[in-house]
C-alpha positions as CSV (number, residue, x, y, z in Angstrom):
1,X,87.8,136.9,31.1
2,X,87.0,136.7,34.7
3,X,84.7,133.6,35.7
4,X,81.6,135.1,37.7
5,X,78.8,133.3,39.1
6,X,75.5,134.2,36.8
7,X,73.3,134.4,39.8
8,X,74.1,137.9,40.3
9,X,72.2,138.9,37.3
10,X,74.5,140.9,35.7
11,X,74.9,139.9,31.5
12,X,77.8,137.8,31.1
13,X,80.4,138.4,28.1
14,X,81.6,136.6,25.6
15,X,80.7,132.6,25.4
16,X,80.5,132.4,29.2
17,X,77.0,131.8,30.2
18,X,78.0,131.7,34.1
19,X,78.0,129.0,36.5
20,X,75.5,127.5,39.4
21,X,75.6,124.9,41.7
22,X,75.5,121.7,41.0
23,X,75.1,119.5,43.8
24,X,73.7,116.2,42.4
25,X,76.5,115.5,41.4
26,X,78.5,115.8,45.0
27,X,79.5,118.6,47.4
28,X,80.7,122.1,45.6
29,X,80.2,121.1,41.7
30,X,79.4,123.6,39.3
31,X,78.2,123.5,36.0
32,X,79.7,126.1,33.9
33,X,77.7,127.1,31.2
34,X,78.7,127.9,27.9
35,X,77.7,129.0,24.4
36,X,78.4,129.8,21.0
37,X,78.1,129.3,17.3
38,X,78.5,125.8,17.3
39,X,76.1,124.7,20.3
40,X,75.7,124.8,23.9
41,X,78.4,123.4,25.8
42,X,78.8,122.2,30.1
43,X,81.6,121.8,32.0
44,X,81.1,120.3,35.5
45,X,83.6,121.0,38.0
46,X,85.1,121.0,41.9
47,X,86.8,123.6,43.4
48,X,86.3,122.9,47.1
49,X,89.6,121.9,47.3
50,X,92.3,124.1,48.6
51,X,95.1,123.9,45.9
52,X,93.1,122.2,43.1
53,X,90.1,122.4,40.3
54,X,88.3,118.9,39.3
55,X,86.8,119.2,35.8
56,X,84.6,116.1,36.3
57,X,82.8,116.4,33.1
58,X,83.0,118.3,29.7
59,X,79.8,117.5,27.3
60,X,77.6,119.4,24.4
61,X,74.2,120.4,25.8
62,X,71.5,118.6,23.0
63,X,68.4,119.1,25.3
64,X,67.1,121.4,28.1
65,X,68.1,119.1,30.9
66,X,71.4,117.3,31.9
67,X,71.3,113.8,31.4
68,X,71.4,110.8,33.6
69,X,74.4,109.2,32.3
70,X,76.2,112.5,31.9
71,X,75.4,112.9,35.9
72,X,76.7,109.3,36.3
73,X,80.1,110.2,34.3
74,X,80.5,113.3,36.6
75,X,79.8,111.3,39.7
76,X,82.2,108.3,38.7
77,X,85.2,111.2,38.6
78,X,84.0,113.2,41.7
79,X,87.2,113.0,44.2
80,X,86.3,111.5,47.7
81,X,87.2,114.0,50.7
């Protein structure tokens, strides 16, 4: 299935929710957003790289909004430049 960014408001297929940016975490993170039977599900990544994809961050969503100490565990893994 072909990763598209959900921003350009077309429905998405399948578990994939889409992706947006997720820049408190550092520089080019995403959050990928996905769901299905068993919950709601994020995985925050990096791809600003030129030969490599950072998943910085895999967690079950319980509430509306990410938190803090998901953030930190994302932050702690982001690669310096």
């Amino acid at each position: 299935m072909p990763c598209r960014d959900s921003s350009d408001g077309e429905p998405e297929r399948g578990a994939f929710r889409g992706m947006k940016p997720f820049d408190d975490v550092g520089a080019g993170t995403r959050e990928i957003r996905i769901k299905d039977a068993s919950g709601i599900y994020r995985v925050m990544c990096v791809a600003k790289f030129e030969d490599v994809i950072y998943v910085l961050h895999c967690f079950q969503k319980r509430t509306q909004t990410t938190g803090k100490q998901d953030k930190a565990i994302a932050k702690a893994c982001y690669p310096a430049p």
